[in-house]
C-alpha positions in Angstrom: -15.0 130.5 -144.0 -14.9 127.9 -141.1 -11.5 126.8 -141.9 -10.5 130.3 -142.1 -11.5 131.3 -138.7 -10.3 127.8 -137.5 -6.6 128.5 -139.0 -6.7 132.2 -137.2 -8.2 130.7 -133.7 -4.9 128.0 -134.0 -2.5 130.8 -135.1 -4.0 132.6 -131.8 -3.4 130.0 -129.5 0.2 129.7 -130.5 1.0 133.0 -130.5 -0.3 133.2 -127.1 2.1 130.1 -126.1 -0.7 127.8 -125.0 -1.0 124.6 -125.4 -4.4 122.2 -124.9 -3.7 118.7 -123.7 -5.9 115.6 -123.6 -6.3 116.3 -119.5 -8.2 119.3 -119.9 -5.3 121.7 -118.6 -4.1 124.4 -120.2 -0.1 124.8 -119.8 2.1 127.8 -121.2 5.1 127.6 -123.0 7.8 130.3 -121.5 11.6 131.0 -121.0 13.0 131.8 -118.7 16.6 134.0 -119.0 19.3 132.8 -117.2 23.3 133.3 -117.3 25.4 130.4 -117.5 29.2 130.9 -118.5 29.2 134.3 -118.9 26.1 134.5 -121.7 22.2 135.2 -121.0 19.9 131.2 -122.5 16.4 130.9 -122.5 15.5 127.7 -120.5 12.0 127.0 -121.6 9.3 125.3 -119.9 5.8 124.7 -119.6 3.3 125.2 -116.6 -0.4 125.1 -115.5 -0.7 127.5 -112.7 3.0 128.7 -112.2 5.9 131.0 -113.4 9.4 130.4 -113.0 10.6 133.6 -111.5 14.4 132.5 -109.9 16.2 129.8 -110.7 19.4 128.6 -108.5 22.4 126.4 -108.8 23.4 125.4 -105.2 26.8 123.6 -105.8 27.9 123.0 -102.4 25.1 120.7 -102.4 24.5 119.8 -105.7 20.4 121.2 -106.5 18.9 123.2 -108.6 16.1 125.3 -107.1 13.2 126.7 -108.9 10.9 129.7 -107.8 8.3 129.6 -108.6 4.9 131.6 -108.5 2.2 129.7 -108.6 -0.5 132.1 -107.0 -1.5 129.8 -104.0 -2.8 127.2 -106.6 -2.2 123.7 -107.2 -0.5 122.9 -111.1 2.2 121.7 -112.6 5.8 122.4 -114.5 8.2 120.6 -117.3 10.8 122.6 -117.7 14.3 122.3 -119.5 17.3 122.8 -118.0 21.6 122.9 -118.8 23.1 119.7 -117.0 26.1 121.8 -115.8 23.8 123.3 -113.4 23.9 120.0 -111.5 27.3 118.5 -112.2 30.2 119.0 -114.3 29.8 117.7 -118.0 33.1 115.0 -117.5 30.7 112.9 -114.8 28.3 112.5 -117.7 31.0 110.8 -119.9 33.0 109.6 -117.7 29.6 107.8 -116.1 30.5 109.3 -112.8 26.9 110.5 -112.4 23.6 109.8 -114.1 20.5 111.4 -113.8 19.2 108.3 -112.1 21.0 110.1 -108.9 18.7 112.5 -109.0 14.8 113.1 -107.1 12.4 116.3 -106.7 12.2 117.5 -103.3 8.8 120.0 -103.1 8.6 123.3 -100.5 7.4 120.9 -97.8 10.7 119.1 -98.3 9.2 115.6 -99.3 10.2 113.9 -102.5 8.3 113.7 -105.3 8.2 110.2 -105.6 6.1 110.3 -109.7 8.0 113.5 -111.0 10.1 112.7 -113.7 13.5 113.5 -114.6 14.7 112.5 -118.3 17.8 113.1 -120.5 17.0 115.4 -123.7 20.3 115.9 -125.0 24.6 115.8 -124.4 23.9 118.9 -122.3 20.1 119.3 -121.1 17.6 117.4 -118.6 14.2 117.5 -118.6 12.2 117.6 -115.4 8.0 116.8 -115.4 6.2 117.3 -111.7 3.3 118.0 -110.5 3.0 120.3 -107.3 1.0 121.3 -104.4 -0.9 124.2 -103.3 1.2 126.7 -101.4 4.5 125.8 -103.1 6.9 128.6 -103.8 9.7 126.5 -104.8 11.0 122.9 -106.5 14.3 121.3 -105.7 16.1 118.8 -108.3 18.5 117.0 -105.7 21.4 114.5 -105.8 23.7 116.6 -108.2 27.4 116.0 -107.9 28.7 119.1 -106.0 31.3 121.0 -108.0 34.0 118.6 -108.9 36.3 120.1 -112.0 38.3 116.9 -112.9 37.4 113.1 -112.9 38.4 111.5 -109.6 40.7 109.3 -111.7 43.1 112.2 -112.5 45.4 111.2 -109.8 49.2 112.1 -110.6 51.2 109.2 -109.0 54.7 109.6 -108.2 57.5 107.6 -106.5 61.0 108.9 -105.3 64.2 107.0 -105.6 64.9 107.7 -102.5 63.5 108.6 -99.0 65.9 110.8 -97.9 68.4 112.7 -99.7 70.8 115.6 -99.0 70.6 119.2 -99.8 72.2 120.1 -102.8 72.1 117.2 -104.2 69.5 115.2 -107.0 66.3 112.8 -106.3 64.5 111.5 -108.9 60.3 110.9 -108.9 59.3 108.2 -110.9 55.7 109.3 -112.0 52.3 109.1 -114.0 49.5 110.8 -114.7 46.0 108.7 -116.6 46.4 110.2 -120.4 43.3 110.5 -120.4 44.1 113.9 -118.2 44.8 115.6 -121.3 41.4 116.2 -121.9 40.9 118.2 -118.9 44.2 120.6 -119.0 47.3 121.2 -120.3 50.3 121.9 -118.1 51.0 120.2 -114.7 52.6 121.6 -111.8 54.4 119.1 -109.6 55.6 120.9 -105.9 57.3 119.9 -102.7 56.0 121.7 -99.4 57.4 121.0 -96.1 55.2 118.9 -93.7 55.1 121.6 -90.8 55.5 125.3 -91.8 54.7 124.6 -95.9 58.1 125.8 -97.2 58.0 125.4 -101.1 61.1 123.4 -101.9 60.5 123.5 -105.6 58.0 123.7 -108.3 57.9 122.8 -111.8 55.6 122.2 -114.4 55.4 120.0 -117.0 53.1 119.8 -120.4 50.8 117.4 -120.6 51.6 116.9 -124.1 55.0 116.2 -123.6 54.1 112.6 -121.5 54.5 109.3 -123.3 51.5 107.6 -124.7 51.0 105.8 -121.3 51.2 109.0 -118.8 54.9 107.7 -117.3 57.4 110.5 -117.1 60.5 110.9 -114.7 61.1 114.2 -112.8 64.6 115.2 -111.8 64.7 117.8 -108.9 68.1 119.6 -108.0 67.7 120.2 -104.2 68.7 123.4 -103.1 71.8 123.6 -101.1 70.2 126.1 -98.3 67.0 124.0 -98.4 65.7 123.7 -95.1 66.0 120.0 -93.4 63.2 118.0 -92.4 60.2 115.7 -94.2 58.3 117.0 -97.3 55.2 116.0 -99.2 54.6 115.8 -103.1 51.8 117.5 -104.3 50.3 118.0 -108.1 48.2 121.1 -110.0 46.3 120.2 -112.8 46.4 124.0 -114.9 42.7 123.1 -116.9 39.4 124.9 -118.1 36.1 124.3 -116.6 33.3 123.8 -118.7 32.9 127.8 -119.4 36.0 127.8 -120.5 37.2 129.6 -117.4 41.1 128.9 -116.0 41.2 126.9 -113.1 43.9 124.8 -111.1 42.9 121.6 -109.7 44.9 119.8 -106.7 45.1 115.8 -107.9 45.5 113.2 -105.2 49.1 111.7 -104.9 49.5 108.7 -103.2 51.6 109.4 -100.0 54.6 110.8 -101.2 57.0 111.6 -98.6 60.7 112.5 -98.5 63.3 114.0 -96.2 65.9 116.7 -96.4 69.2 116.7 -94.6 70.8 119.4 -94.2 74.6 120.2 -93.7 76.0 123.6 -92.0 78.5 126.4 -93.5 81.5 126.7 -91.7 83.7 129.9 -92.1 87.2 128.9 -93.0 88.7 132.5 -93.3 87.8 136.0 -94.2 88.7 137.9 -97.5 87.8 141.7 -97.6 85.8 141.6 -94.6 83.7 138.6 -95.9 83.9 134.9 -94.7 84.6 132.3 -96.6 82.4 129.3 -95.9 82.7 125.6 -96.6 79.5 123.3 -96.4 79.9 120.2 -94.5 77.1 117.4 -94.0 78.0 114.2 -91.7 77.0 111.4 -90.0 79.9 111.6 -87.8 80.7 113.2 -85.2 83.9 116.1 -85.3 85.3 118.8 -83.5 84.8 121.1 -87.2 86.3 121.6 -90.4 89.8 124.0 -90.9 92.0 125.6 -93.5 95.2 125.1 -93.4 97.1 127.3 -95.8 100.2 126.2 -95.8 99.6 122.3 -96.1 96.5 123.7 -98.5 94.7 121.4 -96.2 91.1 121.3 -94.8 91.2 119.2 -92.0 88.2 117.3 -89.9 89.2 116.4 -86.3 88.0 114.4 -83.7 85.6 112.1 -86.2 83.8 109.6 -84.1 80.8 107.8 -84.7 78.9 104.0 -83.4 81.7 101.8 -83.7 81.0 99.2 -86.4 79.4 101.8 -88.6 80.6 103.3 -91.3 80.9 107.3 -91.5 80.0 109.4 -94.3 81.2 113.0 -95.3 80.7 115.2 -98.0 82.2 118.9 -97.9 81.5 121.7 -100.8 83.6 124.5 -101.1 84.4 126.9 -103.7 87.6 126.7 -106.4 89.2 129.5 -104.9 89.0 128.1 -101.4 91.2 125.1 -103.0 92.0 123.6 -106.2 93.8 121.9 -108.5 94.6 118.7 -108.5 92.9 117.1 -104.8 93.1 113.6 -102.7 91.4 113.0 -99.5 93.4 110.9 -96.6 91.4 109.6 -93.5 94.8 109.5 -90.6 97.6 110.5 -92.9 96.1 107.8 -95.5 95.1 108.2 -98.8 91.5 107.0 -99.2 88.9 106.6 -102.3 86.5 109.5 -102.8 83.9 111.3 -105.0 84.7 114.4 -106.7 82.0 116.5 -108.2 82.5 119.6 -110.1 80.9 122.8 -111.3 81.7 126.2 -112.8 82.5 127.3 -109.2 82.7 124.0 -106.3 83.8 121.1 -105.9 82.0 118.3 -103.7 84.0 115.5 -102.2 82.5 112.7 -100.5 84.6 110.1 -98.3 83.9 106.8 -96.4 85.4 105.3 -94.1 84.4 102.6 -90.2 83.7 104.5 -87.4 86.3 102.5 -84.7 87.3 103.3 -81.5 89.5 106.3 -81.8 88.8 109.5 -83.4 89.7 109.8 -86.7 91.6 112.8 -88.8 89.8 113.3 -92.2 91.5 115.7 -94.8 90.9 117.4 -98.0 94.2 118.3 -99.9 94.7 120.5 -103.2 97.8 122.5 -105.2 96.3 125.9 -104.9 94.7 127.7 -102.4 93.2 131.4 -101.5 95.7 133.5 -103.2 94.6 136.5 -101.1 95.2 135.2 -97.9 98.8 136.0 -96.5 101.2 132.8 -96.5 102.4 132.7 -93.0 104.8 129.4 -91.6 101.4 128.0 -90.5 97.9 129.5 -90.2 95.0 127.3 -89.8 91.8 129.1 -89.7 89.2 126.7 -88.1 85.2 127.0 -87.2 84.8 127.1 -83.6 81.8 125.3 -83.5 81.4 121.9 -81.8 79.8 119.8 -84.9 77.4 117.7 -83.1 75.5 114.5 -85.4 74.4 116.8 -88.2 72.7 113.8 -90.2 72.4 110.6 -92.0 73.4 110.2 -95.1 72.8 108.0 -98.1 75.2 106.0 -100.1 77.0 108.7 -102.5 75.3 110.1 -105.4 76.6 110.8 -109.2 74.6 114.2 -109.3 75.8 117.1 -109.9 75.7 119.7 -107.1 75.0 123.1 -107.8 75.8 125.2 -104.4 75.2 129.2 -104.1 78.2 131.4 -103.7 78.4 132.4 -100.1 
């Protein structure tokens, strides 16, 4: 009969969620319901003398506060609690953070220098303090605030060159830590201009598609109206966060830099109403660029430049401006030169020493605008003074790809 009414006093006790310890207190064992990624957990915990009533994941500052009510008495709490509620899961891999970063702060604002903070599992912490009369809350400071990606997920990239032209290629020699796979699964690589942000391009890349070691090579086609001037590199990690919610992380490129130089359009001539432009980049100086129809000539006068130097100038222009079989001449001479070709331009780009006298470059072909009207000479020219446009590089094998005016 006494072991009966022993069994039904223990199955009392624990039905009523107390618990008798060797110090004489009394604690209870309750939940409290919380919402973390999207779904309602009970975080248990014990206490003598308090109930959790709020609990409050500050992650600009990394803490967790607890309410607490604890009737104006003196007690104590151990309560359970999800680690992303003080930093990201990857700093616990990735050892960016332990739990040894962390202390108990109590509503005075002093730390509790004997409460203790332990590791239960891969995603929970325990905390054990004691606490003081009066005390309406308990902080668990030091958390990480809210980083989504390792601090090592830096994308590094490396142009080919420091300045290139519009319209024509520059190549990033880049890498990202494999390791980033983990985290996301596309990455968006972008080029935004260093005063106004401009977009010059944006593309994005699959993770999955890097080599083994992260290295990949990104080939960018500069737009032939892109606007002139320096622009930095930047990269977008496309990733999950640990509810499983999309995000977009910005990883930290090394300062990556380039510049843009860009040309003009000059009208050669007018077809229906509409001018017909030809794109001309130099580091020369000239009077302009002209058509002559007859010769099937475009002509650049007046070339100067720093004597000793040498000049550089690349002109686009459509087929049906001229075509056929082409030469470039700098004074009457026949020079080398670059041809490029698309489905609708070609780019030529000449050489040649600035010297003391201006020089006389020229473009010839076997056809020209059909639609203009063959007079003995008409030579339609910009009227523009062509001041130093810009500097360019060494010629480039890439292919151009310039937008029908």
């Amino acid at each position: 009969m006494r072991y009966s009414l022993f069994l039904l006093a223990l199955t009392l006790v624990i039905a009523m969620g107390t618990i008798s310890y060797d110090n004489g207190h009394a604690e209870s064992v309750k939940t409290f319901q919380y919402e973390l990624c999207n779904e309602i957990i009970n975080i248990p915990y014990a206490s003598e003398n308090a109930t959790v009533v709020g609990i409050i994941a500050d992650h600009d500052f990394g803490s967790v506060i607890l309410e607490i009510d604890a009737n104006d008495r003196r007690g104590s709490l151990e309560i359970t609690l999800p680690l992303l509620l003080i930093a990201p899961a990857w700093q616990f891999r990735e050892h960016v953070f332990s739990l040894e970063d962390l202390f108990v702060v109590d509503g005075d604002g002093e730390i509790v220098y004997d409460a203790e903070i332990t590791l239960v599992d891969d995603e929970h912490f325990r905390v054990s303090t004691d606490f003081s009369k009066g005390t309406d809350y308990i902080e668990i400071a030091g958390g990480n605030p809210t980083m989504t990606l390792p601090s090592w997920a830096y994308t590094h990239a490396r142009p080919d060159k420091h300045s290139v032209d519009a319209g024509d290629a520059i190549n990033f020699s880049a890498s990202v830590i494999p390791r980033v796979a983990e985290y996301g699964d596309t990455i968006t690589i972008y080029a935004k201009h260093y005063f106004d942000g401009t977009e010059l391009f944006k593309r994005t890349l699959a993770l999955e598609e890097f080599t083994n070691d992260g290295n990949f090579v990104l080939s960018v086609d500069i737009p032939n109206d892109a606007k002139s001037g320096t622009y930095s590199l930047f990269a977008e990690l496309s990733a999950l966060d640990d509810c499983g919610n999309p995000i977009k992380e910005t990883l930290e490129l090394s300062s990556v830099s380039f510049d843009v130089r860009g040309g003009a359009f000059f009208p050669v001539g007018t077809i229906d109403g509409k001018k017909i432009m030809v794109h001309m980049s130099t580091n020369s100086t000239t009077y302009g660029i002209s058509l002559n129809l007859e010769r099937k000539t475009l002509s650049m006068v007046g070339v100067n430049g720093e004597i000793g130097t040498v000049g550089t100038t690349r002109i686009i222009f459509q087929h049906e401006v001229l075509d056929g079989e082409l030469d470039a001449t700098i004074d009457g001479k026949k020079t080398d030169f670059t041809l490029e070709r698309n489905s609708t331009h070609s780019t030529i780009t000449v050489t040649y020493p600035h010297i003391d006298t201006e020089r006389r470059v020229e473009i010839t072909g076997t056809t020209v605008i059909p639609e203009f009207p063959h007079t003995a000479l008409i030579i339609f020219s910009s009227v523009v003074l062509l001041a130093v446009i810009t500097r360019l590089m060494p010629k480039l094998s890439h292919s151009n790809d310039l937008t029908n005016k």
